[in-house]
C-alpha positions as CSV (number, residue, x, y, z in Angstrom):
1,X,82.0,138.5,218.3
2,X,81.6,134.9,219.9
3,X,80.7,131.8,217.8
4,X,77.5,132.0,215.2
5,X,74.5,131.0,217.2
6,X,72.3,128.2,215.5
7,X,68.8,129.1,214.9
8,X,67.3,125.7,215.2
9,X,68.8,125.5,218.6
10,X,67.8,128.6,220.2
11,X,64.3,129.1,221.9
12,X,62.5,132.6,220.9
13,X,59.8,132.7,222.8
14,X,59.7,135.6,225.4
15,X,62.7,137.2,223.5
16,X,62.7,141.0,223.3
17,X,62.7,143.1,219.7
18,X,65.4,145.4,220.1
19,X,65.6,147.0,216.4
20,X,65.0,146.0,213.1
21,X,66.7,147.5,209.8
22,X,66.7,146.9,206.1
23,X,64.3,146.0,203.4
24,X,61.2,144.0,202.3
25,X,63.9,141.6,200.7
26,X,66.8,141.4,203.0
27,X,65.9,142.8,206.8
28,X,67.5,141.6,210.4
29,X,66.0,141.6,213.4
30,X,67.6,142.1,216.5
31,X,66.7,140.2,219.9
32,X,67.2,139.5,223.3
33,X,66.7,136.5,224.3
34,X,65.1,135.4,227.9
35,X,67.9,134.5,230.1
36,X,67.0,130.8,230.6
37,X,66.3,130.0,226.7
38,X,69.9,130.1,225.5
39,X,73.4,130.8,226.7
40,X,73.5,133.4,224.2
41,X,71.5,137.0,225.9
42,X,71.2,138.4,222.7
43,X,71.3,137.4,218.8
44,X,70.8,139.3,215.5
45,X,68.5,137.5,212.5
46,X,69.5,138.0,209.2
47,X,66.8,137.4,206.7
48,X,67.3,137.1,203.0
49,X,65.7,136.0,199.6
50,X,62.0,137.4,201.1
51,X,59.7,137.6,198.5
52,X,56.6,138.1,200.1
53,X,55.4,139.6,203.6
54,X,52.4,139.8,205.4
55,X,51.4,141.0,208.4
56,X,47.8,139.3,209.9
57,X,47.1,138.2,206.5
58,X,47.8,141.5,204.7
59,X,50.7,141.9,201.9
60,X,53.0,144.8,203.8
61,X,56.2,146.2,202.0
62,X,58.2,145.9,205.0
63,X,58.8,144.0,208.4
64,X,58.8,147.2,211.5
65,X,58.6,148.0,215.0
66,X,55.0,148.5,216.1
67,X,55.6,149.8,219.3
68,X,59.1,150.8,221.3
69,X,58.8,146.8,223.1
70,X,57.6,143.7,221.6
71,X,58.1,140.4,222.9
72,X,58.3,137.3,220.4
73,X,55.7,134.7,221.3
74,X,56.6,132.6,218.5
75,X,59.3,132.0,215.4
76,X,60.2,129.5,213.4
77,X,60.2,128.5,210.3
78,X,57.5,127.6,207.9
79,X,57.8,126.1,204.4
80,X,60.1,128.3,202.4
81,X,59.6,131.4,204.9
82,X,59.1,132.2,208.5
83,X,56.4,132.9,210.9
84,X,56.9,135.0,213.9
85,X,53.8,136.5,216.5
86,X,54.4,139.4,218.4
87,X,53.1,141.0,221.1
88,X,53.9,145.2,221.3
89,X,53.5,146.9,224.2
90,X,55.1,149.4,224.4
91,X,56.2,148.5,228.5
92,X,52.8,149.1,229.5
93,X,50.9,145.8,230.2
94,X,47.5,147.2,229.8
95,X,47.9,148.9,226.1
96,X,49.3,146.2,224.2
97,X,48.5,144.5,220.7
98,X,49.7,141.0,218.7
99,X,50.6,140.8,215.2
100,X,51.4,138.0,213.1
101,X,54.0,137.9,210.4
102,X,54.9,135.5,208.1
103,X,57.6,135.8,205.2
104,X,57.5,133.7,202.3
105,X,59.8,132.9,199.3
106,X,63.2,131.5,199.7
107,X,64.0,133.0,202.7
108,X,67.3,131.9,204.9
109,X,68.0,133.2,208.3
110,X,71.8,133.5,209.7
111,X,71.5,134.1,213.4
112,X,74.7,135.7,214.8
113,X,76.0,137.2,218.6
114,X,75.3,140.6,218.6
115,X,77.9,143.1,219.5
């Protein structure tokens, strides 16, 4: 593993989901970044202390894949929590859908170089 990325200084926008495992509480997300955001081509998010989710303005148990492809149009952090929009779409540009999620509680992110 290289040196811990910083997640104020990355850019997320355009990044790729790759997986995401875990719980409503404790979850990390897995991305790959857009080559000419970061040196880094792909990161892992480690979210902790979540105490509430929601997904468009719905509580949700748990933060999932929607579709096999989803591309991050935004994520950063808001208040206590996060925010991030997605758009799924499954690598077909015509069927496609956005979501917004936002965590809330005490949340803290590590960002790390996946393997």
């Amino acid at each position: 593993m290289t040196d811990p990325c910083v997640f104020d200084s990355l850019s997320f926008h355009e990044a790729s989901v790759i997986s995401v495992a875990g719980e409503s509480t404790a979850f990390r997300v897995e991305l790959e970044l857009a080559p000419e955001s970061t040196p880094h081509a792909s990161v892992a998010l480690d979210f902790h202390g979540v105490s509430s989710m929601m997904r468009d303005d719905v509580p949700v148990s748990a933060f999932r894949m929607e579709r096999d492809d989803g591309e991050v149009l935004t994520l950063e952090r808001a208040g206590n929590g996060f925010l991030m929009i997605v758009e799924w779409h499954d690598f077909n540009p015509v069927v496609r859908h956005t979501s917004v999620w936002r965590w809330g509680g005490l949340v803290t992110a590590r960002c790390s170089d996946r393997i």
